[in-house]
N, C-alpha and C positions, 0 to 999 in steps of 0.2 A: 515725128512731131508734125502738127497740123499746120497751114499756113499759116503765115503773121498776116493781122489785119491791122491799114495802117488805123490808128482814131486822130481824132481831135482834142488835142492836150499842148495846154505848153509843157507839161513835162515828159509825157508819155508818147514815145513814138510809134509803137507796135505792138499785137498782143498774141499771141496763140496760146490755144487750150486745144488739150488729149486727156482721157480717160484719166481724170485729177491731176495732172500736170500743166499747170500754166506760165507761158514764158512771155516778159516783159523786156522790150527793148527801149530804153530812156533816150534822150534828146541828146543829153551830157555825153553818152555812149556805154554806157552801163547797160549790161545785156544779164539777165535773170531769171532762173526756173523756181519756183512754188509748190512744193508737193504736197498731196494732199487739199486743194482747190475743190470743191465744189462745183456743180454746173450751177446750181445757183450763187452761188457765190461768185464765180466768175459771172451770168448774166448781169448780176447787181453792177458788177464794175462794170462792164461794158455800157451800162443803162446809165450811171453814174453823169452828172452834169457835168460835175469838175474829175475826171480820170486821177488826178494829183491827191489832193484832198481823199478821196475815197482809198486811193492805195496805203497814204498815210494813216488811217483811220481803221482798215480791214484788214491790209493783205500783210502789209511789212510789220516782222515779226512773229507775227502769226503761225508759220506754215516754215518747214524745212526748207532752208533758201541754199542755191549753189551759185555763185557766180560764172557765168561763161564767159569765155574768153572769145 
């Protein structure tokens, strides 16, 4: 998996994307993989004002979710 980059979010603390995999590390400590992501689709969240907003709107539910521990 690619590095985490940290962003600018109050809810979102970290993100990496690989080859339609993208993982989500939250503030709260909620750690999360996405499968099926898009490189656009991931740039748009990354581009995203609000990181929070935008995940609730695109990502969450969407997409084959695992929680990691």
């Amino acid at each position: 998996m690619a590095d985490h980059v940290a962003v600018k979010s109050s809810n979102v603390e970290s993100v990496s994307f690989h080859d339609g995999v993208m993982e989500v590390k939250f503030k709260g400590g909620g750690h999360y993989t996405f499968h099926g992501v898009t490189e656009q689709q991931h740039r748009a969240f990354m581009a995203a004002e609000s990181k929070g907003t935008h995940f609730a709107k695109h990502i969450r539910g969407k997409f084959k979710t695992e929680r990691k521990q």
